[in-house]
VEXBA-69724 format. One line per field, with one value per residue (C-alpha): x negated, y, z. Coordinates in Angstrom, 1 decimal. Each point is the difference from the previous one (the first is absolute). Example, Ala and Ser with C-alpha at 12.3 -4.5 7.8 and 13.67 -1.06 7.14 Angstrom:
X	(-12.3  -1.4)
Y	(-4.5  3.4)
Z	(7.8  -0.7)
This chain:
X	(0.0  -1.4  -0.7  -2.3  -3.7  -0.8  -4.1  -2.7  -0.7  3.8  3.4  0.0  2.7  0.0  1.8  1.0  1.5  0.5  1.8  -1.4  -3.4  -2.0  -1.0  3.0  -1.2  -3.7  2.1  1.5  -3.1  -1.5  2.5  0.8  -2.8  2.6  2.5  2.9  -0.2  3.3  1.5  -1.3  -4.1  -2.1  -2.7  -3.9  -1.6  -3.0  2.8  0.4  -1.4  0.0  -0.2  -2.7  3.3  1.6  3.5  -0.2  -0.6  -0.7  -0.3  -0.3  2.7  -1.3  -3.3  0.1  -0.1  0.2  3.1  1.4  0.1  -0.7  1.7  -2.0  2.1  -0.6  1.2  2.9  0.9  0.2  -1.5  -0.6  -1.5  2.1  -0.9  1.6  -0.9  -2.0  2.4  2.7  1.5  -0.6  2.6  0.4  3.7  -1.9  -1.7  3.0  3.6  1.1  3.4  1.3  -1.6  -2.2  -1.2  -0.9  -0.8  -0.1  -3.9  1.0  -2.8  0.7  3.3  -1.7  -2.1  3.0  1.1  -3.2  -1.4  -3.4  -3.2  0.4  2.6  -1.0  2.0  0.3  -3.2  -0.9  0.0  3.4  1.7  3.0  -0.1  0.2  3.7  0.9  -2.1  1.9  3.5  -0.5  -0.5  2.5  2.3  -0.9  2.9  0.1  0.9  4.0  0.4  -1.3  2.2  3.1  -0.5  -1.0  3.4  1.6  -1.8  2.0  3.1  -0.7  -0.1  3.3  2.6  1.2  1.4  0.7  0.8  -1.1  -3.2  0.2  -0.1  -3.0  -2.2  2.1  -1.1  -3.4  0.0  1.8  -3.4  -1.9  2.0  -0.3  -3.7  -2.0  0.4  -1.1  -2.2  1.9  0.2  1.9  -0.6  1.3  0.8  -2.1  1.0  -1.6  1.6  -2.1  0.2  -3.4  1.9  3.0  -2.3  -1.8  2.7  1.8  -3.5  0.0  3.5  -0.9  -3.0  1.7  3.1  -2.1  -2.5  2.8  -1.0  -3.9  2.3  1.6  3.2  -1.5  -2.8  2.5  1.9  -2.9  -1.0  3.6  0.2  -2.1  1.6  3.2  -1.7  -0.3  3.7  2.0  -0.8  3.6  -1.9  -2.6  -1.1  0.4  -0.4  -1.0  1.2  1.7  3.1  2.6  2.2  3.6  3.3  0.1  -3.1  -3.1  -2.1  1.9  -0.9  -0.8  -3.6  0.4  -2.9  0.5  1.7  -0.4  0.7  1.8  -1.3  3.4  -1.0  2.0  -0.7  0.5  -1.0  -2.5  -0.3  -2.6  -0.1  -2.3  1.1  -1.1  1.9  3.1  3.2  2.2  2.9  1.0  -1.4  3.1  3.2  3.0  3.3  -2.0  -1.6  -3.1  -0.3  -2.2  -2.6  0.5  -3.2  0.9  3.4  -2.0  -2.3  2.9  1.8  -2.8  -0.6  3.4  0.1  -3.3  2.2  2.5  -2.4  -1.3  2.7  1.0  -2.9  1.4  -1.7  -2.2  -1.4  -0.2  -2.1  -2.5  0.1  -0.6  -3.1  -1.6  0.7  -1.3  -3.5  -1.1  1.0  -0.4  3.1  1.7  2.3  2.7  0.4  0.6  3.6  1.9  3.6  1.1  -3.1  -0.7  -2.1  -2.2  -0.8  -3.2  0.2  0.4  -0.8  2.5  -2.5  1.4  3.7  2.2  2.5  2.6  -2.2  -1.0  4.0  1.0  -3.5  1.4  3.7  -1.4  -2.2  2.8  2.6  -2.5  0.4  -0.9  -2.1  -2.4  -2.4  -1.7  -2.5  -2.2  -3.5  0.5  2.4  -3.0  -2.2  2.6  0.0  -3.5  0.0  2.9  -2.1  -2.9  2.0  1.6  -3.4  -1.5  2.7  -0.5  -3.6  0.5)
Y	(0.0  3.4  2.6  2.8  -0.9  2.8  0.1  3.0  1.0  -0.1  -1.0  -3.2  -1.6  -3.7  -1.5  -3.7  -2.1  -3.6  0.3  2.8  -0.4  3.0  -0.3  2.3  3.0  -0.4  0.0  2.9  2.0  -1.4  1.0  3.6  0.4  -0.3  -2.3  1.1  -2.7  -0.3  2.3  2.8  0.2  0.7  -1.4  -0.2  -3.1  2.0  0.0  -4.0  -2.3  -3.7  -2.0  -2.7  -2.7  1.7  -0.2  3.4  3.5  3.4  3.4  3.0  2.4  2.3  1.5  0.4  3.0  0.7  -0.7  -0.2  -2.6  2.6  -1.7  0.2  2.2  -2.1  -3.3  1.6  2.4  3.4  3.3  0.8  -1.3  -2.5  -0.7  -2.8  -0.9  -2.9  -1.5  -0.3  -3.2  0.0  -2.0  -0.1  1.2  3.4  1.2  -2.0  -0.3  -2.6  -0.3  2.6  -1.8  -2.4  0.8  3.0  0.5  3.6  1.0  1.7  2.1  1.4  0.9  1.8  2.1  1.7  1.2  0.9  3.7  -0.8  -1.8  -2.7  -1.9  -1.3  -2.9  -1.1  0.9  3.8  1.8  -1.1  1.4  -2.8  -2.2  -4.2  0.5  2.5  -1.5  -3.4  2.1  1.8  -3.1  -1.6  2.1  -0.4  -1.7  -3.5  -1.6  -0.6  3.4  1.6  -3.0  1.5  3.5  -0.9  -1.5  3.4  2.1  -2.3  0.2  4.3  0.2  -2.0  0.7  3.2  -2.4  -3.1  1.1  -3.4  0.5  2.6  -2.8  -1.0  3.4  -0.4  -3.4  1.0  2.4  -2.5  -2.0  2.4  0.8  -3.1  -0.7  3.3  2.0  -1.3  3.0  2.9  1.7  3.0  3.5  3.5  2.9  2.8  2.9  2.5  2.2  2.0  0.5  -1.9  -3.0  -0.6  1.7  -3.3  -2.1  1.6  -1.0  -3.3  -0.5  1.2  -1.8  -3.6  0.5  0.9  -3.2  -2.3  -3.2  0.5  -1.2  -3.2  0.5  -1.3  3.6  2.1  0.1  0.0  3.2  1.5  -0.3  2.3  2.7  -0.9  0.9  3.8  0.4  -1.3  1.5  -1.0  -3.8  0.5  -3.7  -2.2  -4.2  -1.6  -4.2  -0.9  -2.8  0.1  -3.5  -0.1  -2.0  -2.5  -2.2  -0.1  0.0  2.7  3.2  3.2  2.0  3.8  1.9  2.3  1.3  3.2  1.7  3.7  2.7  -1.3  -3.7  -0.9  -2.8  0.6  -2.8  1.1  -1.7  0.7  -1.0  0.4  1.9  -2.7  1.4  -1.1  2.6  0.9  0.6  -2.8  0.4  1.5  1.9  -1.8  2.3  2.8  -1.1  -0.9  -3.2  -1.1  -2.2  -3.7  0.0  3.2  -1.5  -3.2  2.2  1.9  -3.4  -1.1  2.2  0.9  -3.7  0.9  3.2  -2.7  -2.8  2.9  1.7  -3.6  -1.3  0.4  0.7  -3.3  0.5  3.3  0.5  -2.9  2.4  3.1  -1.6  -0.7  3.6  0.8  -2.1  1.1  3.8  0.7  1.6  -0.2  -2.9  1.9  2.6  -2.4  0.3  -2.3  2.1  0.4  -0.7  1.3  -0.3  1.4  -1.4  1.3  -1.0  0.8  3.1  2.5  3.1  -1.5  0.5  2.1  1.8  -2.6  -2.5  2.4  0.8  -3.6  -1.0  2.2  -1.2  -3.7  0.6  1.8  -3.0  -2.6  0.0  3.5  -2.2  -0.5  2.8  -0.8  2.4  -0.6  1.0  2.6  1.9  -0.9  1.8  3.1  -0.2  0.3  3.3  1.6  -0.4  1.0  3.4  0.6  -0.3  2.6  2.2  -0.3  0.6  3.3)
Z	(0.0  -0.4  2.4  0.9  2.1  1.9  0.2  1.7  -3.4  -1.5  -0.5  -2.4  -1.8  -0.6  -2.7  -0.6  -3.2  0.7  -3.2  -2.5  0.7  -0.8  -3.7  -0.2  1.8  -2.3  -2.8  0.4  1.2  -3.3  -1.9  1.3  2.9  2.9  1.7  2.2  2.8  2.3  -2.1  1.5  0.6  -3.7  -0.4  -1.9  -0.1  2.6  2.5  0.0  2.8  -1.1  3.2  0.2  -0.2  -3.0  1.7  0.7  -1.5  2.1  -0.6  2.2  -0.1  2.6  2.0  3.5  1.4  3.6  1.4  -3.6  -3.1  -3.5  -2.3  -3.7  -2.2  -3.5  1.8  1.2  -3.3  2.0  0.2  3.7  2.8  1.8  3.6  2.3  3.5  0.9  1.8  -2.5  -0.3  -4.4  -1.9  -3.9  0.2  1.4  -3.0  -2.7  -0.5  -2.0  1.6  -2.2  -3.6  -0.1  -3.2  0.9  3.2  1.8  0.9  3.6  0.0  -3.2  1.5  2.8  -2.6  -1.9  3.7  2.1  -0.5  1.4  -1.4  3.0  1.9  3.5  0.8  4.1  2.0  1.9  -3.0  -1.4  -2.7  0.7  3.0  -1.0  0.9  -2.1  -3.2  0.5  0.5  -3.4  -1.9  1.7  -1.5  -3.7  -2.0  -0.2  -2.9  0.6  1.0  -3.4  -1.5  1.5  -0.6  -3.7  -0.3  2.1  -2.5  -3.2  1.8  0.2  -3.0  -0.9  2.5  -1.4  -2.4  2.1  3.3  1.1  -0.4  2.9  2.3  -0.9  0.6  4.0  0.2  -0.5  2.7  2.5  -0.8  1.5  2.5  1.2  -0.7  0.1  2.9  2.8  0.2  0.5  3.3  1.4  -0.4  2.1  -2.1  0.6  1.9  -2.0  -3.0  -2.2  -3.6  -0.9  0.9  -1.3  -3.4  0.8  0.2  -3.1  -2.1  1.1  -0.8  -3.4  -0.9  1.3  -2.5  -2.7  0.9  1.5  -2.0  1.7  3.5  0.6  2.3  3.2  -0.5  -1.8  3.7  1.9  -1.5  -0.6  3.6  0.7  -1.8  1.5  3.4  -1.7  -1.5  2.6  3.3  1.8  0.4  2.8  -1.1  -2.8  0.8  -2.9  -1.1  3.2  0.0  2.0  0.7  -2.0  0.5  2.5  -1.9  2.2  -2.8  -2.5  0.0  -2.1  -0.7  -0.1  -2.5  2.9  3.2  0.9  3.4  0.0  2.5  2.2  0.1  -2.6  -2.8  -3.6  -2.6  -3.0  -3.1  -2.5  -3.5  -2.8  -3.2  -1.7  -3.5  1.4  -0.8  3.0  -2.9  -2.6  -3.3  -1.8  1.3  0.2  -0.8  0.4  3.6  0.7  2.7  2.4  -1.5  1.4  1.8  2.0  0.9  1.4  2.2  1.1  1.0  1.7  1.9  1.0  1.4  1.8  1.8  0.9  1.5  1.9  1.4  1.2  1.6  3.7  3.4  0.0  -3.5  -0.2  3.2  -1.7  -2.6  2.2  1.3  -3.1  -1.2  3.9  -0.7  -3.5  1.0  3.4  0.4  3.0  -0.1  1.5  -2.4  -2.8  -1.1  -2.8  -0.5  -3.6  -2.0  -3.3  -2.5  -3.1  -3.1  -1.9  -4.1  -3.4  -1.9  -1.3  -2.0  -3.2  1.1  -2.3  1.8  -0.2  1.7  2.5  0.7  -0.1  2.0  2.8  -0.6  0.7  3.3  1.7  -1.2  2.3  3.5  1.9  2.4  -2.8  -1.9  -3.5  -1.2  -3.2  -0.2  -1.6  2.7  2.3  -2.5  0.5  3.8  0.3  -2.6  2.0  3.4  -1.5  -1.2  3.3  1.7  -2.6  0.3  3.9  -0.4  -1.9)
């Protein structure tokens, strides 16, 4: 099996083929002057070590120096010093990804050089530019093959349901997926406390430049960081709770996953869901006798989280004090001033700059015809809250 030989001089890796033998990895340096061994490490034919039993080939990958392995930028096909502690634990799966294709594997290194803005990157160890932890964290999170399977499909279904509306289910299956699988990360936040112009001129930039990027962020990040705009444009929450279930029905095991909860200045809780634009209208296509309708996946949203304002206004004093203490814990809010009476809740989706005034009037028409206990705003209204703050503080200013 192969794996990495740590020596006083270097870090080594070993390489074994019961099977393939090595004639392959001479052919190729023949051929072209390099092999890519593992997938990942390139390779001259000065760099090989034949062991004595011809079972085995070396090479080493790294000097040491100090308290720190310097990994040998040709081997490793990047353009800055890379630095890792002695003492980490060095697996293959830390410099290649294969789960996402294994014909053609992602070089996590290279990854790291399209992102870092210095000449060097200091993994672990007293001079850490990110601890073991956090290195293993970030490539944790890279996709995985199934997950860029099922937003490959959401992407095909985009691009169709306008004219099947069943391919809308498809896109909201996809982010049920990663509901459910990626984000076990995500911790709560306070809002801050402080209002100056600078900021919400901050948040109003970053609220821009993510719709005009939005297919760089997979849903899981496109809430992450949409979250922290919220904390700017909504200061009646003095917290939001992000992914947290509350139990449903009379079925120990049912229950229901908010994006968010959010706690008003009185205690209250107010349910926040966020969804990508993703392309997806909020009005059908075409009118229909003059009207213009809710688009199907809007309606579905609406329902859902209409039935989320039921489950929640029915929880009763067990449950919703298991709830309370949750919201207590992740907050550090006083328990007591938690309060669950006649929840509502917000919906973030959809864009409406392209809306000619009939869509606009009947867009209006069709958020006052859902229940008042639930707001929907489009990105682009967010877009216009920001800009009428940002006046008011001006004109406050002047």
């Amino acid at each position: 099996m192969n794996h990495f030989d740590k020596k006083e001089d270097g870090l080594y890796f070993r390489y074994f083929s019961e099977h393939r033998g090595f004639d392959w990895i001479y052919d190729k340096i023949e051929t072209q002057g390099f092999a890519k061994v593992n997938r990942v490490f390139l390779v001259e034919a000065k760099d090989l070590i034949l062991l004595e039993d011809e079972e085995e080939l070396q090479f080493k990958i790294a000097e040491k120096k100090g308290e720190y392995y310097q990994f040998n930028r040709k081997i490793l096909e990047i353009q800055y010093d890379l630095y890792m502690s002695y003492e980490f634990n060095f697996k293959t799966k830390h410099f290649v990804d294969g789960t996402l294709n294994l014909s053609y594997p992602i070089n996590i290194f290279q990854k790291f050089e399209d992102y870092i803005e210095e000449d060097s990157l200091y993994i672990g160890g007293n001079k850490a530019d990110l601890t073991v932890e956090q290195f293993l964290s970030i490539i944790g999170k890279f996709p995985k093959r199934t997950e860029m399977t099922k937003y490959k499909e959401s992407r095909e279904a985009l691009a169709m349901q306008s004219y099947f509306p069943k391919a809308a289910e498809s896109v909201l299956e996809f982010d049920k997926w990663l509901d459910k699988h990626e984000r076990k990360d995500v911790v709560s936040h306070t809002i801050p406390n402080i209002i100056r112009p600078e900021l919400f001129q901050k948040g109003l930039d970053k609220l821009e430049t993510m719709l005009e990027k939005e297919d760089f962020f997979l849903e899981k990040h496109w809430q992450l960081e949409l979250f922290k705009v919220l904390q700017i444009i909504f200061p009646q929450y003095i917290s939001l709770v992000p992914e947290i279930a509350i139990p449903i029905g009379f079925q120990k095991q049912k229950s229901v996953r908010f994006d968010f909860l959010a706690i008003t200045a009185y205690g209250n809780i107010e349910i926040i869901e966020l969804k990508r634009p993703h392309g997806i209208p909020l009005l059908a296509e075409r009118p229909d006798h003059d009207n213009y309708y809710p688009h199907s996946y809007l309606s579905k949203v609406v329902m859902q989280t209409e039935k989320y304002l039921y489950h929640l206004s029915k929880l009763g004093y067990h449950k919703e004090g298991k709830l309370f203490e949750k919201i207590a814990k992740k907050t550090g809010l006083d328990i007591n001033s938690l309060k669950n009476i006649k929840p509502k809740a917000l919906i973030i989706m959809g864009r409406t700059r392209n809306f000619n005034d009939q869509q606009m009037r009947d867009y209006e028409v069709i958020k006052q015809s859902f229940s008042k206990d639930t707001e929907i705003v489009s990105y682009d209204e967010l877009i216009e809250r920001f800009k009428i703050i940002l006046r008011k503080l001006e004109e406050s200013e002047s």
